[in-house]
C-alpha positions as CSV (number, residue, x, y, z in Angstrom):
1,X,0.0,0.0,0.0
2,X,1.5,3.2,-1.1
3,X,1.9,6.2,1.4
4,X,-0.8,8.2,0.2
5,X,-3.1,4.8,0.6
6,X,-2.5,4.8,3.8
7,X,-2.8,7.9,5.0
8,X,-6.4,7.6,3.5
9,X,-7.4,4.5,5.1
10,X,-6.2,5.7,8.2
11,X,-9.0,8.7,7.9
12,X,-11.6,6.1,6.9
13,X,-10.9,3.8,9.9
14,X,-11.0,6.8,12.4
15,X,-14.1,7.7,10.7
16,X,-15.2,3.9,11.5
17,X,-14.1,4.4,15.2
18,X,-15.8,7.4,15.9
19,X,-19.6,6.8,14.2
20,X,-18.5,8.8,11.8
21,X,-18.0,7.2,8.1
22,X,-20.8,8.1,5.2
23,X,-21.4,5.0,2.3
24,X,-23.5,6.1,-0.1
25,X,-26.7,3.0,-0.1
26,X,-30.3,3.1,-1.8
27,X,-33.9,3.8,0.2
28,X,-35.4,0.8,1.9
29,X,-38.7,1.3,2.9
30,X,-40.6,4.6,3.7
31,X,-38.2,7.6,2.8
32,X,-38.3,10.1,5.5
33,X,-35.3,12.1,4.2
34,X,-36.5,13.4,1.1
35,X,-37.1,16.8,0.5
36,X,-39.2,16.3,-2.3
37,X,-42.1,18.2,0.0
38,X,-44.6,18.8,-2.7
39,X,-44.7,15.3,-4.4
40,X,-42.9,16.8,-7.8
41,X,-40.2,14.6,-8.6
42,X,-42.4,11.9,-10.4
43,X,-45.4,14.2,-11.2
44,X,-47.4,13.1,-14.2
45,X,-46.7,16.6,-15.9
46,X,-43.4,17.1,-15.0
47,X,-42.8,13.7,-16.7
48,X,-45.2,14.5,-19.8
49,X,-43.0,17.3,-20.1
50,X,-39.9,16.2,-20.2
51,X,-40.9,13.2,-22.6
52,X,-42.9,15.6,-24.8
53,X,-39.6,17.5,-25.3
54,X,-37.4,15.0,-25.9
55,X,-39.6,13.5,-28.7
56,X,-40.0,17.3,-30.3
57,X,-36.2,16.8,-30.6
58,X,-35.0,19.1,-26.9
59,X,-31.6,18.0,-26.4
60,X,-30.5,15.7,-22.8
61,X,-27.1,17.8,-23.0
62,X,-26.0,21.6,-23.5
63,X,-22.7,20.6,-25.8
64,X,-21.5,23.7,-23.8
65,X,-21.3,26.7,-21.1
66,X,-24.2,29.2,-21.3
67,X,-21.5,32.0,-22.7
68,X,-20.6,29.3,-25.9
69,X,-22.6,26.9,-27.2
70,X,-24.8,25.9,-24.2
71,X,-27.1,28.5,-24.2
72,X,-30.7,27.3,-25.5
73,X,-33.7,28.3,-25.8
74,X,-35.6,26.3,-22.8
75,X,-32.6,28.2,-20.5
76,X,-34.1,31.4,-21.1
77,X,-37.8,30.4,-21.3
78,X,-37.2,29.1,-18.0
79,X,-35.3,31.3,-16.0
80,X,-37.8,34.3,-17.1
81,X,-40.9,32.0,-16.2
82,X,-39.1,31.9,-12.5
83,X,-38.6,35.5,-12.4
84,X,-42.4,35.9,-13.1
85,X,-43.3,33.9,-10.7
86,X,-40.6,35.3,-8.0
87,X,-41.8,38.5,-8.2
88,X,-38.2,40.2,-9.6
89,X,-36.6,41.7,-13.1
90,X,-34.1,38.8,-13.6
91,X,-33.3,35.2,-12.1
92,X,-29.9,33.1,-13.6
93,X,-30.2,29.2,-13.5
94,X,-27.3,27.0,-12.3
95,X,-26.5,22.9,-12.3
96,X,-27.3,22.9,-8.5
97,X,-27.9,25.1,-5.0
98,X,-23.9,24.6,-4.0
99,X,-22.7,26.0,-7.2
100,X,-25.3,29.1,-7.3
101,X,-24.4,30.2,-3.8
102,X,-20.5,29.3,-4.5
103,X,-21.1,31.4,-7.6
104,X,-23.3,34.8,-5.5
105,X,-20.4,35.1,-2.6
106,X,-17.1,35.0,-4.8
107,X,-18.8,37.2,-7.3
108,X,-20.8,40.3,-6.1
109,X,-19.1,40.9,-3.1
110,X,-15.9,42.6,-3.5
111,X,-12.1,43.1,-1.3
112,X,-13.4,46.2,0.3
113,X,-16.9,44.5,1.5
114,X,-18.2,42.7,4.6
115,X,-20.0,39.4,4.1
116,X,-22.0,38.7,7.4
117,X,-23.2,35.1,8.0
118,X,-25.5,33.4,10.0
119,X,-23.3,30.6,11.7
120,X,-25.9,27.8,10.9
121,X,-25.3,28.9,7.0
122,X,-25.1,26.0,5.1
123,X,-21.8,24.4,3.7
124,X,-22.2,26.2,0.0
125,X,-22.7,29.7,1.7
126,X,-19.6,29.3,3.4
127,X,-17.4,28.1,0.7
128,X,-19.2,31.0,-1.5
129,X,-18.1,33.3,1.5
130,X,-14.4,31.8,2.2
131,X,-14.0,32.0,-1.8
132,X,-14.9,35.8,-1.6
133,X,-12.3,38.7,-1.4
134,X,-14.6,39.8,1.3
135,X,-14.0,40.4,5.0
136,X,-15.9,37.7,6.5
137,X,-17.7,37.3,9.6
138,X,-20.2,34.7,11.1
139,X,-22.9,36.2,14.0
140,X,-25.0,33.1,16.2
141,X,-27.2,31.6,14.5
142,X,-30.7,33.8,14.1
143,X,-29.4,36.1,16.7
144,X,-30.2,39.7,15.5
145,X,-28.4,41.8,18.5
146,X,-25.2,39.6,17.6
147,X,-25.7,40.5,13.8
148,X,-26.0,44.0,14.6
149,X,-23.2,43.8,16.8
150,X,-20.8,42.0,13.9
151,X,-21.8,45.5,11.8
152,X,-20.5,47.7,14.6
153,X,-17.9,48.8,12.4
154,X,-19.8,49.0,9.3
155,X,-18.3,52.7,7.9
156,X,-15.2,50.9,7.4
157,X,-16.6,49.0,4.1
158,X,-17.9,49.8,0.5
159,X,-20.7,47.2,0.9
160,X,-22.6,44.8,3.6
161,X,-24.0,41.6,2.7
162,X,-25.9,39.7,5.5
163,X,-26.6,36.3,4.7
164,X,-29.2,34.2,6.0
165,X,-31.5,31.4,5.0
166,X,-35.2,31.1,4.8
167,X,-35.3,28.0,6.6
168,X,-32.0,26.0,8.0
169,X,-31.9,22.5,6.8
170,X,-30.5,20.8,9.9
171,X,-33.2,22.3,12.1
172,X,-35.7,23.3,10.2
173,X,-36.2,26.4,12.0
174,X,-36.8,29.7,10.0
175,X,-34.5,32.8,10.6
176,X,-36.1,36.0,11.4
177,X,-36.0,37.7,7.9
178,X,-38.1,40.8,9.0
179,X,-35.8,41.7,12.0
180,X,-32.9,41.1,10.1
181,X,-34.2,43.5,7.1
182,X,-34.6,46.4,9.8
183,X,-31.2,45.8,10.7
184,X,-30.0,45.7,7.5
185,X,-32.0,49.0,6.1
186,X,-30.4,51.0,9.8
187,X,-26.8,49.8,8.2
188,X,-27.6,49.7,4.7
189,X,-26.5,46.7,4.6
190,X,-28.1,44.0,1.4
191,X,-29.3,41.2,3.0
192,X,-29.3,37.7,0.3
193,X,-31.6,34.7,1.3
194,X,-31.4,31.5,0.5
195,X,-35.0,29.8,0.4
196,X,-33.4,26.2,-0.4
197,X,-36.2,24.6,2.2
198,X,-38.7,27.4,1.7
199,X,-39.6,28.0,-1.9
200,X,-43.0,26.5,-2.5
201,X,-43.8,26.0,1.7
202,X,-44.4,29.3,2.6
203,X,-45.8,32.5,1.7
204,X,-48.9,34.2,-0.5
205,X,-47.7,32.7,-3.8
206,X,-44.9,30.0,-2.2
207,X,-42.3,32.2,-2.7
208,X,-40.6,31.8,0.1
209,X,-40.1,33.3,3.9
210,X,-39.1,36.3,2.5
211,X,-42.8,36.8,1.2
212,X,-44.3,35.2,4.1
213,X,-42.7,38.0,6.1
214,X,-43.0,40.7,3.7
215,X,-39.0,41.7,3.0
216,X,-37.6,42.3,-0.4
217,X,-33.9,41.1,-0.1
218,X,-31.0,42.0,-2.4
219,X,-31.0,38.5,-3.9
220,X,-32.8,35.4,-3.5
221,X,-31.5,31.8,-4.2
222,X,-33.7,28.6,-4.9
223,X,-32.3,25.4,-5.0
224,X,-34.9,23.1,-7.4
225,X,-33.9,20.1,-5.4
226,X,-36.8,20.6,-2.6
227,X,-40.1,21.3,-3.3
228,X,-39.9,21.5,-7.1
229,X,-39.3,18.1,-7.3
230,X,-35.9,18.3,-9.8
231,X,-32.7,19.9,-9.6
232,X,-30.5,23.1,-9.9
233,X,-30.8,26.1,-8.4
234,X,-31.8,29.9,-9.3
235,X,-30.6,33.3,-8.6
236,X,-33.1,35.8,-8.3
237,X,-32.2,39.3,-8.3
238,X,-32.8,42.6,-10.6
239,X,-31.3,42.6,-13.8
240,X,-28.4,44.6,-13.0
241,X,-27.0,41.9,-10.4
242,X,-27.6,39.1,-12.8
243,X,-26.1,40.7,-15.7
244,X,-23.4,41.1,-13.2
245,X,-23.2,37.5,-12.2
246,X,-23.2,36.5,-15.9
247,X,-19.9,38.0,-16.4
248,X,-18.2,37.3,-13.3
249,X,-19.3,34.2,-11.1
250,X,-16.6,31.5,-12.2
251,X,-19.3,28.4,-11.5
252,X,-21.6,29.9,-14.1
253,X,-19.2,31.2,-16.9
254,X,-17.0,27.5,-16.6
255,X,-19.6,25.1,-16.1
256,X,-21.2,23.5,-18.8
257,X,-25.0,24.8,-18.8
258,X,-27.6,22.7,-16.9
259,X,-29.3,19.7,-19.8
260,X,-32.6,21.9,-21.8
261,X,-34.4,19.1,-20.8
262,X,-33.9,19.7,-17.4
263,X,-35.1,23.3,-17.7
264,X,-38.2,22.1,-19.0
265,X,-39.0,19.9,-16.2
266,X,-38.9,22.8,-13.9
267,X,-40.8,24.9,-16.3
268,X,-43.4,22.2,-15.5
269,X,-42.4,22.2,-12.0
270,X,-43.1,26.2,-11.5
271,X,-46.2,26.0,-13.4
272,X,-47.9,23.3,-10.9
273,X,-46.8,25.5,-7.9
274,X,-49.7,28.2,-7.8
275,X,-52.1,25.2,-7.5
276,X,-49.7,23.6,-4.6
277,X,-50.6,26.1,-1.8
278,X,-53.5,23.8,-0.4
279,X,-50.9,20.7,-0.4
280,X,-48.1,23.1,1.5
281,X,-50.5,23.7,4.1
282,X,-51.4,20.3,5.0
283,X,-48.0,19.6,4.8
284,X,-47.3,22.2,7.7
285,X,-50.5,20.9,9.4
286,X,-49.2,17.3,9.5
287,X,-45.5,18.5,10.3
288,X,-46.9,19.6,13.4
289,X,-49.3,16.8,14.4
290,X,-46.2,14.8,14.4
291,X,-43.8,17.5,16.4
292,X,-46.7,16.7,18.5
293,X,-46.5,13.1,18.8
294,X,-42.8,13.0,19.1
295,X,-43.6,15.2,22.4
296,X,-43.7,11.6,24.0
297,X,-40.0,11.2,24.0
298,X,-38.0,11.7,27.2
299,X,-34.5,11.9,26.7
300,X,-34.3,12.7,22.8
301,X,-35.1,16.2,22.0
302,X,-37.2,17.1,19.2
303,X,-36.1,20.6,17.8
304,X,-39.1,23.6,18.0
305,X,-39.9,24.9,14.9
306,X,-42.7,24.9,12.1
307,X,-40.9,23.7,8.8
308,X,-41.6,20.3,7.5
309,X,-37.7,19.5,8.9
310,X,-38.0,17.5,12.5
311,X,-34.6,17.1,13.8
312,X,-34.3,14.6,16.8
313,X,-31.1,15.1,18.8
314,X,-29.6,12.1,20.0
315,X,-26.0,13.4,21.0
316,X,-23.7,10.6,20.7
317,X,-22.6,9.7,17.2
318,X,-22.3,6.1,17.6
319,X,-26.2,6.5,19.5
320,X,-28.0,8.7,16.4
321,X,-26.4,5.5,14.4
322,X,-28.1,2.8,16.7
323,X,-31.3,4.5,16.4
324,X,-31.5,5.0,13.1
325,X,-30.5,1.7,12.5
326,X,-33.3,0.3,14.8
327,X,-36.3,2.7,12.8
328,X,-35.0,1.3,9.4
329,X,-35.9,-2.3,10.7
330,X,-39.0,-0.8,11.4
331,X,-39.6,-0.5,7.7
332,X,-38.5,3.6,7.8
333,X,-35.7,5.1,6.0
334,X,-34.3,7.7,8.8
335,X,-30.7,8.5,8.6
336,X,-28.4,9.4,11.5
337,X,-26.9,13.0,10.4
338,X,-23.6,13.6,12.6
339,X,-20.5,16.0,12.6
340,X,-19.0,17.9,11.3
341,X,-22.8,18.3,8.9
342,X,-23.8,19.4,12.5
343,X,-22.1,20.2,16.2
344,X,-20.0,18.1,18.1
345,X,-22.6,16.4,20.9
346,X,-26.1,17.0,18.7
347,X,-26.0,13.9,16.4
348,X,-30.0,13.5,15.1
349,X,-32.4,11.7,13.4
350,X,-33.7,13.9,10.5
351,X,-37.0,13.9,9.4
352,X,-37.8,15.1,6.5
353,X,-41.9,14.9,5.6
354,X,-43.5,15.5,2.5
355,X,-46.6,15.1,0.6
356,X,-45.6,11.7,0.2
357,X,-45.9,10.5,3.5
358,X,-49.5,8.9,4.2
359,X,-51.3,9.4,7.5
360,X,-50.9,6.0,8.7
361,X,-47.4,6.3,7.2
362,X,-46.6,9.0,9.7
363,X,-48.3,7.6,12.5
364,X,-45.9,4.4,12.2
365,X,-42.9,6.4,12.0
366,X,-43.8,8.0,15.5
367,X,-44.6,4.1,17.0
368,X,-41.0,3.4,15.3
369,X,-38.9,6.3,16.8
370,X,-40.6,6.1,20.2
371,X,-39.8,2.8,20.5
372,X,-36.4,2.9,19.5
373,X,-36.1,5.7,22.1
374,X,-37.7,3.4,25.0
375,X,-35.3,0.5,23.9
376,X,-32.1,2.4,23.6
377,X,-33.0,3.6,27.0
378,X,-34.0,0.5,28.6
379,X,-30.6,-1.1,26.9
380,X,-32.1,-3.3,24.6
């Protein structure tokens, strides 16, 4: 075994020891990690779409970057259908939500601007951020006074950008937009959003907890990978800032443009979402009967909030694994997520509901996790 061999087995076994190594392994049974919220992934008109396409001769692949050869028609159609439906002058499209939000932070801001970030952010805002010339600094997580504090010396930059998401994916808890905006209009500071877990859950039209709360952020980001059922991501912004990010953000002039046919699944995608509010609601409704239900556990703790994410926190790695290993017998796909994906000490069970999920579906899965609480406690 060579040097370099070793050094990564070495890694993997430590990862062994501590609870701690990922394989990648197909669904068994119910899948309650999806976020597929809405049901769209395998919708009849998404797929009619798609197929439809591909016989009227829409090409699979983009031969190209979106500055070159990869620029087609379905692109543009899309991206200005989103923007409609968004509510702004422009929105960019991009292969997926890490490369969009890699793309917004080492673009727009500049060396002689602040980049503000809620320390919950998720990985792709902080490699966006790190990758920025900026001057970066984190404040706690949905903590406004700390946020404020962080802009104490604000004078001393061209440009503030306070970054926040919608709703957090690891706890499913939704920051507090409005509160933020006020800060950010006393500083004038531009605060960005990223609805990855938001877009088509919450708000008037499902645009988002931007619109739920009424603020109008510099840029919004929408990851297609939730409730619209496919993939990729969009930027969302007035046309000034995407013109901008069209001739500057490395991951969107280097990358070969997302497949057409893709973009005209999500065409399909945002036309279904005006009729989708009634299914986000019950969504919401059920997330909480079973936030409810899960109030039965002793020693777990099931994470306040009112997102369709239910995080369960375990604590030990090697204990999140047990338990997740002991619901999956049960017939219900719930993986353990543990650090670094979260803190040291809060290893959880995810849930993740969506439309998907039956009632008596649901209703199993809290007999399953209570269970595995009550045997993991009584030592089983």
């Amino acid at each position: 075994m060579s040097a370099l061999a070793e050094r990564l087995r070495r890694d993997l076994d430590a990862r062994d020891a501590a609870s701690r190594r990922r394989q990648l392994r197909p669904t068994r049974g119910v899948d309650c990690s999806s976020n597929d919220y809405l049901a769209l992934n395998d919708h009849p008109a998404l797929l009619a779409a798609v197929s439809d396409a591909a016989l009227r001769g829409v090409p699979a692949g983009s031969a190209g970057s979106r500055l070159l050869s990869g620029n087609h028609p379905e692109h543009e159609g899309v991206e200005e259908l989103f923007a409609g439906f968004i509510g702004r002058e422009s929105a960019l499209l991009f292969g997926s939500g890490y490369a969009a939000n890699l793309a917004l932070l080492s673009a727009l801001p500049s060396r002689r601007d602040i980049i503000l970030l809620d320390a919950a952010a998720h990985a792709s805002l902080k490699e966006g951020a790190r990758a920025s010339l900026a001057t970066k600094r984190s404040f706690r997580h949905n903590d406004v006074d700390d946020l404020r504090r962080a802009l104490r010396d604000r004078a001393a930059y061209d440009a503030a950008f306070i970054v926040a998401e919608g709703v957090y994916s690891m706890d499913g808890d939704r920051a507090p937009l409005a509160a933020m905006a006020r800060v950010a209009e006393e500083m004038n500071a531009h605060l960005i959003v990223d609805e990855a877990h938001a877009t088509g859950i919450y708000g008037r039209s499902l645009r988002g907890v931007h619109e739920l709360e009424d603020v109008a952020p510099l840029v919004t980001v929408h990851p297609c990978g939730k409730a619209l059922g496919s993939s990729g991501a969009f930027i969302a912004a007035d046309r000034i800032v995407i013109d901008y990010l069209i001739n500057n953000a490395r991951p969107f002039l280097f990358s070969t443009a997302p497949p057409p046919l893709h973009a005209v699944g999500l065409a399909a995608a945002i036309g279904l979402l005006p009729s989708m509010r009634g299914v986000a609601e019950s969504l919401l409704d059920a997330s909480r009967a079973l936030r409810e239900r899960l109030g039965a556990l002793r020693r777990w703790r099931v994470v306040p909030s009112d997102s369709p994410i239910i995080p369960i926190i375990i604590g030990p790695d090697d204990a999140a694994v047990r338990a997740s290993a002991l619901i999956s017998a049960r017939g219900f796909d719930l993986r353990a997520i543990r650090p670094p994906t979260v803190p040291d000490g809060t290893a959880r069970l995810r849930i993740s509901l969506t439309a998907r999920m039956s009632p008596t579906e649901r209703a199993g899965l809290a007999d399953a996790i209570i269970e595995a609480a009550r045997a993991m406690e009584d030592g089983a």
